[in-house]
C-alpha positions in Angstrom: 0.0 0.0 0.0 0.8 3.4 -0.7 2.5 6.4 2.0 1.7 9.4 2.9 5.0 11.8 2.4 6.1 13.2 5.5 6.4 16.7 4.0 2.6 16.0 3.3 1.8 15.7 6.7 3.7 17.9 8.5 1.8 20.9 5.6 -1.6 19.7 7.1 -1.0 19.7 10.2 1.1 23.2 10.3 4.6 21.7 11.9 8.3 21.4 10.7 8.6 17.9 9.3 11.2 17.7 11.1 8.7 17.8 14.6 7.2 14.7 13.1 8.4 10.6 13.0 11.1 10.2 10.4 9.7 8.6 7.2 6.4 8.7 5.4 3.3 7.6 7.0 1.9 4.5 5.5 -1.8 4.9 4.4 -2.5 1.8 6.2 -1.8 3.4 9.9 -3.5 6.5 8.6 -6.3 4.8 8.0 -6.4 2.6 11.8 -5.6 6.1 13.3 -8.4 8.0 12.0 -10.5 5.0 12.4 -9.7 4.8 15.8 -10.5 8.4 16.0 -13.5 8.0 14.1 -14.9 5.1 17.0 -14.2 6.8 19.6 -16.0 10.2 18.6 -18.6 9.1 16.9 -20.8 10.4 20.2 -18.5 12.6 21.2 -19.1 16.3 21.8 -15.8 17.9 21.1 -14.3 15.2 18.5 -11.3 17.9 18.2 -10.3 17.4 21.6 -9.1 13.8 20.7 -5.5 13.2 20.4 -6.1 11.6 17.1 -8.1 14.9 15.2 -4.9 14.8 13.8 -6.1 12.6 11.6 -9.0 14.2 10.3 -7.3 17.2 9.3 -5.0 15.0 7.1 -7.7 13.4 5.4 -9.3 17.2 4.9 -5.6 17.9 3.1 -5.6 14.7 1.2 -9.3 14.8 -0.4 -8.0 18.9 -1.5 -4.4 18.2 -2.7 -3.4 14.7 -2.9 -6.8 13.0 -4.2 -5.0 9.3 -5.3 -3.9 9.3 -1.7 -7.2 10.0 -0.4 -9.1 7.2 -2.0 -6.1 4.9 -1.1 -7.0 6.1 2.7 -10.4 5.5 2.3 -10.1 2.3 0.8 -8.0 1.6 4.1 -11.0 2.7 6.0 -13.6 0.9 4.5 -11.5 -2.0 4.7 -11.5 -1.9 8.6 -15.0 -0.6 8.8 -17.3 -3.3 10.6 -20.9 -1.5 10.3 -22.9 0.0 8.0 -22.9 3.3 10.1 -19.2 3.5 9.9 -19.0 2.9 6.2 -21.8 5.8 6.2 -19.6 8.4 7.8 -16.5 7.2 5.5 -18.8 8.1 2.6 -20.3 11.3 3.7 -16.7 12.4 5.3 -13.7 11.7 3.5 -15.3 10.0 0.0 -17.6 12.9 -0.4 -14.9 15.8 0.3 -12.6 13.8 -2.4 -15.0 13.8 -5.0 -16.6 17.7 -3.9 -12.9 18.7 -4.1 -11.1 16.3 -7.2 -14.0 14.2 -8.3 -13.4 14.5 -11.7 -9.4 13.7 -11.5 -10.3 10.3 -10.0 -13.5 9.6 -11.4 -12.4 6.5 -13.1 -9.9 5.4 -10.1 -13.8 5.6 -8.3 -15.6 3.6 -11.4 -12.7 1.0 -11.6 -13.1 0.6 -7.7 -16.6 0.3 -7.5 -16.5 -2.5 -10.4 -14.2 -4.5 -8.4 -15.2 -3.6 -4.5 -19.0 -4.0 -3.6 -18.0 -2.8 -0.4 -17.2 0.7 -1.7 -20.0 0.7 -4.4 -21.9 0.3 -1.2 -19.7 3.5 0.8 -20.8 5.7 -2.6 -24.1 5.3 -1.8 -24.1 7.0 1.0 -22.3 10.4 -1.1 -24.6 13.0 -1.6 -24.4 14.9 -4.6 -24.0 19.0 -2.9 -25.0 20.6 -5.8 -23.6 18.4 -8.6 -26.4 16.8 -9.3 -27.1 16.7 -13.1 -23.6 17.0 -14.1 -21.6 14.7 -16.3 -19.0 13.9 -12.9 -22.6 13.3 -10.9 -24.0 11.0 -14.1 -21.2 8.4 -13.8 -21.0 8.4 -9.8 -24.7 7.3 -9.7 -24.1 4.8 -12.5 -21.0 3.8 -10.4 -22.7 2.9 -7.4 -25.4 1.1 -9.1 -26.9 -1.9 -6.3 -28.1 -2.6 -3.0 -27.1 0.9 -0.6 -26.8 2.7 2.6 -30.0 4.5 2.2 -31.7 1.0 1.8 -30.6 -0.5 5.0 -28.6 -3.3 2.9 -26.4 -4.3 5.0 -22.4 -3.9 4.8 -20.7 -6.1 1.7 -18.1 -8.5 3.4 
């Protein structure tokens, strides 16, 4: 799996790279991190209190500037997900702010996915379209998630 460059990082999260770990952050601890993050906010009141908000500021970053990266992270999430509900704020956090920010520079990274993954065909499902509905980008990321959704209350692909 693909890293994260440390240079990356350190941008997002306003620090020297030289304040952070030596190396590049692997997308697969990225994407335990946030998820661990994610679990243990998901009731939360102030999620940016946790010591792992780091995390979601990174993904914020990736989904603007480094869009490849961000659907390798979420792919890493959705991988680890084990509910529907969490597969549900995947695709309406990180999946949606990807495709709102660079949705038509990996629009066929997200039709190629969805071919092969049921379990993110599923996660699209739960994108909304904020204000692209109707375009050509919105046209093939409905086609794309084609099948049995979020909004259904199908439950989450294995």
């Amino acid at each position: 799996m693909s890293a994260i460059p440390r240079d990356l990082v350190a941008e997002a999260l306003g620090v020297a790279p030289d304040a952070l770990p030596p190396g590049d952050l692997p997308v697969a601890r990225f994407a335990e991190r946030w998820m661990g993050w994610l679990r243990a906010t998901q009731s939360a009141e102030a999620p940016e209190s946790h010591a792992e908000f780091w995390t979601f500021a990174l993904f914020g970053a990736l989904a603007r500037h480094a869009p490849d990266l961000c659907l390798d992270a979420v792919l890493g999430c959705l991988a680890l997900a084990t509910s529907a509900e969490e597969a549900a704020l995947i695709a309406a956090g990180p999946l949606e702010d990807v495709i709102t920010a660079n949705g038509s520079r990996v629009i066929e990274r997200i039709e190629h996915e969805a071919a092969r993954s049921p379990r993110f065909r599923y996660a699209l499902t739960g994108v909304w379209a904020d204000g692209s509905a109707g375009t050509p980008l919105w046209q093939r990321i409905e086609a794309a998630r084609s099948g049995p959704g979020l909004d259904s209350g199908a439950p989450l692909p294995g």
